[in-house]
N, C-alpha and C positions, 0 to 999 in steps of 0.2 A: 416142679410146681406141685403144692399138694394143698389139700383140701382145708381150710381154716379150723373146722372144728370136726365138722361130717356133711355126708351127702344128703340132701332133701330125695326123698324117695317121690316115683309114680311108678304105676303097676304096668308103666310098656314105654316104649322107645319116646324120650323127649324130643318135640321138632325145635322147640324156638324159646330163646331164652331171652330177658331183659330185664336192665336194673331201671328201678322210674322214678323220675326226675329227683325224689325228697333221700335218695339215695340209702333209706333204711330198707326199703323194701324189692323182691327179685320176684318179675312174676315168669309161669311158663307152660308151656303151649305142650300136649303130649298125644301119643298115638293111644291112652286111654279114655281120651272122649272127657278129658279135662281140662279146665285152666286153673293155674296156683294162684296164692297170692304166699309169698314168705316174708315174714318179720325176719330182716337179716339180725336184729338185736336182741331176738328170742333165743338166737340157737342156745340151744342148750348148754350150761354150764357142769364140767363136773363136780357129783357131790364124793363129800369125804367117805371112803370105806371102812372108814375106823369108827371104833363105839365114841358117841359123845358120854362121856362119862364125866360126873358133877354133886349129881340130885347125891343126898345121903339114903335116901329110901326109892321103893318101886315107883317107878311114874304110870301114872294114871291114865295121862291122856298129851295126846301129842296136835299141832297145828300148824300146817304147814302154810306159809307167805305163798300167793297167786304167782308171784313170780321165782319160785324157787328158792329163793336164798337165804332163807329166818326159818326156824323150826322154831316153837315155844311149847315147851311142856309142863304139865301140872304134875306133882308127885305126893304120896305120902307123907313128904318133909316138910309138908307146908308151905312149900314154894313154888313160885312160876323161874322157867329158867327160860332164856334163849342163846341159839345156838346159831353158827355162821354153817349153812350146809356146805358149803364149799371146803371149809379148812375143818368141821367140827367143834371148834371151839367157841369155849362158850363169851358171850358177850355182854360185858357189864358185870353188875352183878346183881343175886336173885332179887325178884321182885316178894317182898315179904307185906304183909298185911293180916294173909288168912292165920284162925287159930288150929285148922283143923287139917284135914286132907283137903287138895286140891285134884276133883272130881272131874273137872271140865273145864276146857281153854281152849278161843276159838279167834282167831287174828279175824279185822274184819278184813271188808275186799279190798279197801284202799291201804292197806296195810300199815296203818298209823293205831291202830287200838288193839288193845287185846282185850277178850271178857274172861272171866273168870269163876268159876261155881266151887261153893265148897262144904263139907260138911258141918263147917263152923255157922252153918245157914244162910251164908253171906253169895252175893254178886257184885263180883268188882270191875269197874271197871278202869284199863291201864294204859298210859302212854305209853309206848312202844320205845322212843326215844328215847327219852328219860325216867322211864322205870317209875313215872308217880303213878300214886292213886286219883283217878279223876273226878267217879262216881263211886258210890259205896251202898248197895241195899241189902237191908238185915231180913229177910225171913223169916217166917216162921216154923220152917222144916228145910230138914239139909236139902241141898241143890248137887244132882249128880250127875248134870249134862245141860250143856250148853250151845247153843249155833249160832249163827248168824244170817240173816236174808240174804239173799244174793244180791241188793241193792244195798245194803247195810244198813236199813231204816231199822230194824227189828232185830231184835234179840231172841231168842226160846230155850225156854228152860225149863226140865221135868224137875222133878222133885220127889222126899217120900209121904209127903201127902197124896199122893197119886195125880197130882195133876199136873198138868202143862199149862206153861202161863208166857205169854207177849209179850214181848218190853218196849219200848220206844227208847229208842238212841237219843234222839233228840230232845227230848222233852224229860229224859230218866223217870219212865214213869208205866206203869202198867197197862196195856194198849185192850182194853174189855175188860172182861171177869173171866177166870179161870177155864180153861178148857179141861170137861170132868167127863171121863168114861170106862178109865181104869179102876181098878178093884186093890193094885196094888204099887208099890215105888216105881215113879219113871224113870228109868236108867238110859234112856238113848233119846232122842230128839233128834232129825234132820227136816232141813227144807227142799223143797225140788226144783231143779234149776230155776226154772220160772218163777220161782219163791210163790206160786198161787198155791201150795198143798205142804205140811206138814204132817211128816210120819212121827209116831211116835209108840216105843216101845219100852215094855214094862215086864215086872216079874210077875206078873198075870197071865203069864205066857201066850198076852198077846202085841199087834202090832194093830194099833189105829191111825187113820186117816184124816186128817182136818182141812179143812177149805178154810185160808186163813183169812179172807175178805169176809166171810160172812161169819168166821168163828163160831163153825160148827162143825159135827163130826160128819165124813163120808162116808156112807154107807154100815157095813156092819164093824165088826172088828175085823182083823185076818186072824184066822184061826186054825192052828195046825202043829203047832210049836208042844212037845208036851214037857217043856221045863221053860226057865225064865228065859224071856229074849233078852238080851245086855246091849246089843247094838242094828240100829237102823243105817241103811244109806242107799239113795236111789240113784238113777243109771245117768250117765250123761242128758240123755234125752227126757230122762222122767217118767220115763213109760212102766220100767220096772222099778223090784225095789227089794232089797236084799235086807236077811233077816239072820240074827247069830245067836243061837240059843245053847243054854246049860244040857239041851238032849244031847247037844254034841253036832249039830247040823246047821248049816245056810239052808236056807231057805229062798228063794227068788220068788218073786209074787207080780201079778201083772198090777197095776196098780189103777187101770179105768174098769177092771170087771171085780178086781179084788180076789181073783182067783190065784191057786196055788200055779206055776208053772215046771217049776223041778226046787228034787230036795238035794243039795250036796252034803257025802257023808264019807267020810275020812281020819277025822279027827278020833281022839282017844279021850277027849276031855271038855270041858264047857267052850262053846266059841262065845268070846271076850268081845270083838271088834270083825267088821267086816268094810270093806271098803270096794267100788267100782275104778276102775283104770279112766282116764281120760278117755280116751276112746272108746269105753264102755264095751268091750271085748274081754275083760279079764276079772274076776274077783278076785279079792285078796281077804282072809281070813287068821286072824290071831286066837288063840288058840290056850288055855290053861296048861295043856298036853306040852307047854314051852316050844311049839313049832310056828312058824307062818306057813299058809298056803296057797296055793294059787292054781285058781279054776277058770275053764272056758266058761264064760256064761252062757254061750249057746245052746253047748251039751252038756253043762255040767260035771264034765272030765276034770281030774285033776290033772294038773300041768308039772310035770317034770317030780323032783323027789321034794317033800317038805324041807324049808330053811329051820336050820338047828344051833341056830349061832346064841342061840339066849340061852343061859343055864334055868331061867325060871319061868314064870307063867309071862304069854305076851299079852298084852291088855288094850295095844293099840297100834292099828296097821293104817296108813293112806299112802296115797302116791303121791309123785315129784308131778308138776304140771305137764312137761313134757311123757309122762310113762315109763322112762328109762329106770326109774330107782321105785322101789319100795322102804316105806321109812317104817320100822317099828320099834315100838318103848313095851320096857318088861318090868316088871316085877323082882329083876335083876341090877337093874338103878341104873339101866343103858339103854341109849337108843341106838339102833343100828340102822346102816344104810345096805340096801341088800342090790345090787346091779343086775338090772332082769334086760341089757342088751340095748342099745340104740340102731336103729328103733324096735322095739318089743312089741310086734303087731305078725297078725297072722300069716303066712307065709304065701297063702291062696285065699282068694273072695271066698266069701259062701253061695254056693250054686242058690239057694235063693234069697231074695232080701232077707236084712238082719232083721230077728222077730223085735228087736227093740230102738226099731226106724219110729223118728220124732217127724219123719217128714209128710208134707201136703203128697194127696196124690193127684196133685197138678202144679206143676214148677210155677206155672206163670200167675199163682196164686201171692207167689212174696213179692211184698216189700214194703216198703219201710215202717216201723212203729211208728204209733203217731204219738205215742208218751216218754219211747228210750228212745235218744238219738244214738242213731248208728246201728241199732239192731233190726236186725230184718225179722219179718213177721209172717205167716199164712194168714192169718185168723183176726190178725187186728190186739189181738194178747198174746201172744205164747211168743216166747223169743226164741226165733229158730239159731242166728248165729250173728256176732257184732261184728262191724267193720269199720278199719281205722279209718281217722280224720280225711283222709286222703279221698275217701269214695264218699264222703258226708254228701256232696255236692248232687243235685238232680244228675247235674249230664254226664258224673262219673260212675253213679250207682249201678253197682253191678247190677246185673235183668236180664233177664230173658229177650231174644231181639227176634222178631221174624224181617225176614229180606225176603221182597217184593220179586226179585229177581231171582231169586236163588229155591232149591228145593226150603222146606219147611225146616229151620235150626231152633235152639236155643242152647245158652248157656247150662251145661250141665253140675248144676251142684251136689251129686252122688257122692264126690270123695271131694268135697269141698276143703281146704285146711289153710288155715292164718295162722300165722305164727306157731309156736312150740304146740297147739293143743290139736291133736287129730282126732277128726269126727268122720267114721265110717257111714255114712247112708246110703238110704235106698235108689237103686237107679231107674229112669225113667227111658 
């Protein structure tokens, strides 16, 4: 008898295993002072090891579907492609509209839309299905970066006017007036899990901060970069936030004091793209120098030898939902899929908590949002982790319990994980 796909990991002797009742999901009891819950429908699938190759020119920017399976890249050809991660090949055919470079593409969460930015000054936006044009805004300066909220209400997108500007999905329409504090082209825009803060970076060589309810800027700029930054992306949890600059260096930045915390330096040439692992344990870095790399964000170590599979400049690196793959698009007109191990997580805890812990320091502080169903909360905003249909229910919600009878317990969510995404936190 042998294993379906792979083994669900704990960090010590599993006591007690069950499958419940709705038959997707296997929860389990361990001598690490945890209880699981597994999406048995998550396991991970594997992706193709071969380049998707298609685009007639470099791609610019790649987006990977929440659930692994769609890659969609924007390229120099002026086109959006997508791709089946599983087999590589491409699906459909290109989505054509823009006149110019396609700068920026970002699938939303429910994986039904794509956006699009491009030098032809235009934001498109595109069925996923059927390859039409749904939405269409013309600009008045190129667009070179685009996101999506983690609600999928918002759109954000830098430009070389130097600003960053809101969209609304829903209404296809400008959400305020521009957000202005650069001096020169935004070239990266991310949101932070919680969607309440967007980063945003520029060839100003710096990286700004915005509080997107109140559509204003946080604090100062971060400053430390001494060539353009090209790419922002922040940690699982939000807490930090990583920065890829023409000096040749990542940057990691705490992102509630706005201080520097370490510089990663490696590279030979402009870092292009930076990306955080699910688990928020690993950078990933693309590189002019035509390499990927991959760093501990803890220490800032590089990890094993740089990937060399692209003959040309990388321009964009992210990962597969689960961790297992690394996906990058070059300059080369290929995307590759790069296999960093299932599972691709530390081999030993860190003797102290992770400095990029999102968690209460009091457990019995969560639970439920009272605006997202199914996400759990400390604070009443911040979304610490969602939970399927199954636990929606008062008397199923996971919580904390003390028993009257028994020494002082609670459920421990340190190594909390649902489905394909691992989330290392702090223990209590």
């Amino acid at each position: 008898m042998s294993a379906i796909v792979r083994p669900f990991h704990h960090a010590s002797c599993v006591n007690s295993v069950d499958v419940l009742p709705d038959g997707l999901h296997v929860v389990s009891g361990s001598a690490d002072l945890t209880s699981r819950v597994w999406q048995i429908s998550a396991l991970p699938k594997v992706m193709a090891m071969t380049p998707f190759v298609g685009h007639s020119s470099g791609i610019l920017s790649i987006s990977l579907s929440k659930d692994g399976t769609r890659v969609i890249s924007g390229s120099y050809d002026n086109t959006l492609r997508m791709w089946d991660a599983q087999t590589g090949a491409q699906i459909g055919s290109p989505f054509t509209g823009h006149s110019h470079h396609v700068c920026g593409v970002a699938i939303s969460p429910d994986a039904t839309r794509v956006v699009s930015g491009s030098e032809d000054n235009s934001l498109k936006l595109w069925n996923i299905a059927t390859h039409a044009t749904i939405h269409s805004y013309q600009h008045t300066h190129r667009i070179f970066c685009v996101t999506y909220s983690p609600d999928g209400a918002l759109i954000a997108f830098g430009s070389d006017d130097c600003k960053v500007y809101l969209w609304e999905v829903a209404g296809w329409k400008i959400a305020g007036t521009a957000l202005q504090a650069h001096s020169s082209y935004v070239m990266s825009v991310a949101f932070s899990p919680d969607g309440a803060t967007l980063a945003s970076g520029s060839l100003d060589n710096t990286v700004v901060l915005w509080n997107v309810a109140a559509r204003s800027r946080i604090g100062n700029p971060l400053s430390g970069h001494t060539g353009r930054v090209r790419s922002v992306a922040f940690s699982p949890c939000g807490t930090w936030l990583a920065s890829g600059s023409n000096d040749m260096t990542v940057r990691v930045w705490e992102v509630k004091t706005g201080s520097m915390i370490r510089e990663l330096k490696g590279h030979n040439s402009y870092v292009m793209s930076v990306a955080f692992s699910p688990n928020g344990t690993y950078i990933a870095s693309g590189s002019w120098d035509k390499t990927v790399q991959l760093w501990n964000a803890n220490t800032g170590q590089l990890i094993g030898q740089p990937l060399t599979e692209h003959s040309e400049s990388v321009l964009n690196v992210t990962f597969s939902p689960d961790g297992r793959y690394l996906i990058s698009g070059s300059n080369d007109k290929t995307i590759r899929v790069h296999e960093l191990g299932a599972p691709y997580a530390p081999t030993e805890q860190p003797t102290d908590p992770p400095e990029a812990s999102c968690w209460p320091s009091n457990p019995y502080n969560l639970s439920s949002h009272p605006h997202r169903p199914g996400w759990v909360t400390h604070d009443q905003h911040s979304l610490a982790f969602w939970l399927p249909p199954h636990y929606h229910q008062p008397a199923q919600f996971l919580s904390p319990q003390t028993q009257e009878s028994y020494p002082q317990t609670f459920l421990n969510y340190s190594k909390f994980v649902h489905g394909c995404k691992v989330s290392t936190q702090r223990s209590y």
